[in-house]
C-alpha positions, 0 to 999 in steps of 0.5 A: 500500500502506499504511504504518503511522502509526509509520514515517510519523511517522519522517523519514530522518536528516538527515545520511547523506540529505545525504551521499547527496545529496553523493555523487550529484552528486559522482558526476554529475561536479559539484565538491561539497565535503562537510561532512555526513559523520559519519565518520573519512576515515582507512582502517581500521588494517591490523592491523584489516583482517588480523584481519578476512581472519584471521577469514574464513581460519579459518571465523569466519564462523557465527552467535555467541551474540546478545550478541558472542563472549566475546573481545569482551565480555572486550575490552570489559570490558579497554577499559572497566577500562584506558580509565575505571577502571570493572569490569564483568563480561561480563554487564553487556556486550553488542555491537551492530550500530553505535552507533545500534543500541545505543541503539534496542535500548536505548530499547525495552527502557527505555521504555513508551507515554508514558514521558519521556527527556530530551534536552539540544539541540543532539542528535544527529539520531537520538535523538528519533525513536528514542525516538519509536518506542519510545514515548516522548516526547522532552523536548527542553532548550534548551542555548545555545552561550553556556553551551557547549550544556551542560544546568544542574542547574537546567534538569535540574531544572526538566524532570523529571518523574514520567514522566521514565525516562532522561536523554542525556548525550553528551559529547563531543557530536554536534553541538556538540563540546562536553565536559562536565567531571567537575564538570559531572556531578557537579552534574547527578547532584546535581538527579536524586539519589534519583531512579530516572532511568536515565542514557544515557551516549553516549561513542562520541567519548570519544577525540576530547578537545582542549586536554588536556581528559580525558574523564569518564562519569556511571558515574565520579562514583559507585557509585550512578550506576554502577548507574543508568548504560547507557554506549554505545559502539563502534569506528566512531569511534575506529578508523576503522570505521564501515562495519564495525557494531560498537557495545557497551554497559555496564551493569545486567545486567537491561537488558543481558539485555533488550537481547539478548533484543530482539535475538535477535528482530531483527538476532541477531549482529553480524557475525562478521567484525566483531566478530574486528576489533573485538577487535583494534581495543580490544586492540591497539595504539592509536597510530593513535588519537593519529595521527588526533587529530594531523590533527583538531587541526591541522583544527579550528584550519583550519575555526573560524579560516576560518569566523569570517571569514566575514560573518554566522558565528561559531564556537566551537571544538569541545572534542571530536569533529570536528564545527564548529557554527557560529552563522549567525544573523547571515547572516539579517541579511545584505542578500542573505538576503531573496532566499535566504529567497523562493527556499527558502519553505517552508523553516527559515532552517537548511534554507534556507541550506544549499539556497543554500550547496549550490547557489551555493557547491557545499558540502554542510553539514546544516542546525542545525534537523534537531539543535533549533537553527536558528541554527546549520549542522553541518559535519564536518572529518573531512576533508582540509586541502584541501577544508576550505580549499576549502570554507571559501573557498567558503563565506567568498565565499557570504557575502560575496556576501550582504553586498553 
């Protein structure tokens, strides 16, 4: 049968395809430590789950108007007043199917044929193709880990374009933990001043901040970046639910209505169920929040400290998420590397050490190639103690087998 050229051009996401891969041969008995998993390890907070068995016990079970039910929305306008000192009405909210929908449903309504999003790399996997298939064209930008993979205004500068209809700002950032600083944005709204550039704003790791860093989004900088701001985020991060499919956005009531309207004609309502616990996820108590920040502390401290010791790696520690991304640029100088590099032709040297971590060291990583950078290897910590230091070991000894 024939496929259209759109969905041939799409490749799967590199990282739910390798935590399928880890999960199969997990589940055919083989010891695989997996690092590829972008997703809390804690259970769903119980309060959550019983607002769910409450929704399914009192009938909430129907279709709900395509935007989210309007205890959500108010949530959500709550969540954004109490969290980021920002006021919206519920006509500049609307709730999603996940995180990754949000920003799907938002590229297509932004974007026409040949428009120009810029993207700052290392990005999450999902980003280019999304645009992609909303017709635009992704412009990547080259951040390096030795400026903390954070774009300059100078760099901002030089890739706008006439065509140029948005720019992504993830902070804190999948893959690279990194943070912007209220200072940082200020001076990245200056390059696109009196520009009519919309601002993606992806802060679905907002509550994952270490170092006492405190968390800023571009709609905080000013009114006028406000009105140019579409702020994404959901409850799969910080509460835990990732399987529940609750993301929302903010933002100028045109897009919004937009959003919904492509939505009625898609996916309509998230799930009913869903969005009841979501309201008790952003209304009740957010101790479990800390509780969990308490164990990705002392876990990135485990996984940067054991990699640095590693042959051939060196990693920075994440300023937010719970993602280490480290430099492995120094293993393709290793004397074992040329046989990795024969073994996996065809391969990006990324893609190729992760092939020889999975099958030497039984250790699932994602390859930096599949974010735009092939120096470097994602791993998650959202993990327990025990398989980081588990996995770290084995990855520390792979290395020193390639060392000589």
């Amino acid at each position: 049968m024939k496929l259209s050229q759109r969905i041939k051009n799409v490749k799967p996401s590199a990282t739910l395809a390798l935590t399928a891969l880890a999960n199969k041969l997990k589940a055919q008995g083989v010891d695989v430590i997996g690092f590829g998993a972008g997703e809390p390890d804690f259970d769903t907070p119980e309060p959550i789950k019983e607002a769910a068995r409450r929704a399914i016990n009192t009938g909430k079970t129907k279709y709900t108007p395509v935007g989210g039910i309007p205890e959500l929305k108010a949530a959500v306008c709550e969540k954004f007043k109490r969290d980021n000192a920002l006021s919206y009405k519920p006509a500049e909210v609307t709730v999603n199917c996940g995180g990754k929908h949000s920003f799907y449903n938002l590229m297509q309504s932004i974007l026409d044929e040949g428009d120009e999003v810029i993207v700052p790399a290392p990005y999450w996997v999902s980003y280019p193709p999304i645009i992609a298939l909303a017709g635009g064209r992704p412009v990547i930008v080259d951040c390096p880990g030795e400026r903390g993979f954070k774009m300059t205004p100078e760099q901002l500068s030089e890739h706008v374009t006439d065509n140029t209809r948005a720019i992504i700002i993830n902070s804190p950032s999948n893959p690279t933990g990194s943070a912007y600083t209220r200072a940082e944005l200020a001076a990245l709204a200056g390059a696109i001043a009196g520009r009519d550039i919309i601002i993606v704003s992806d802060d679905i790791y907002e509550s994952m901040l270490y170092d006492a860093r405190t968390f800023c989004t571009m709609a905080n900088i000013s009114d006028e970046l406000k009105a140019r701001t579409i702020v994404l985020n959901g409850v799969s991060k910080a509460y835990s639910m990732t399987g529940w499919r609750i993301g929302y956005m903010a933002g100028d009531a045109a897009i919004i209505q937009a959003v919904e309207t492509l939505q009625s004609q898609s996916t309509s309502n998230p799930t009913s169920i869903s969005q009841w616990a979501a309201v008790e996820a952003l209304t009740g108590d957010q101790s479990f929040i800390g509780e969990m920040m308490t164990a990705f502390t002392r876990r990135r401290s485990l996984i940067v400290d054991g990699l640095n010791r590693a042959p051939g790696i060196s990693c920075q520690p994440p300023d937010g998420a719970f993602y280490a991304f480290p430099r492995v640029s120094g293993v393709f100088a290793l004397p074992g590397w040329p046989a990795v590099r024969e073994r996996y032709a065809g391969q990006a040297n990324s893609s190729a050490l992760c092939s020889h971590l999975l099958d030497e060291a039984r250790v699932a990583v994602v390859p930096g190639v599949e974010f735009g950078n092939d120096e470097y290897l994602r791993l998650s910590f959202a993990t327990s103690d025990e398989n980081i230091t588990r996995g770290v070991e084995r990855i520390c000894e792979a290395m020193q087998r390639l060392a000589g």
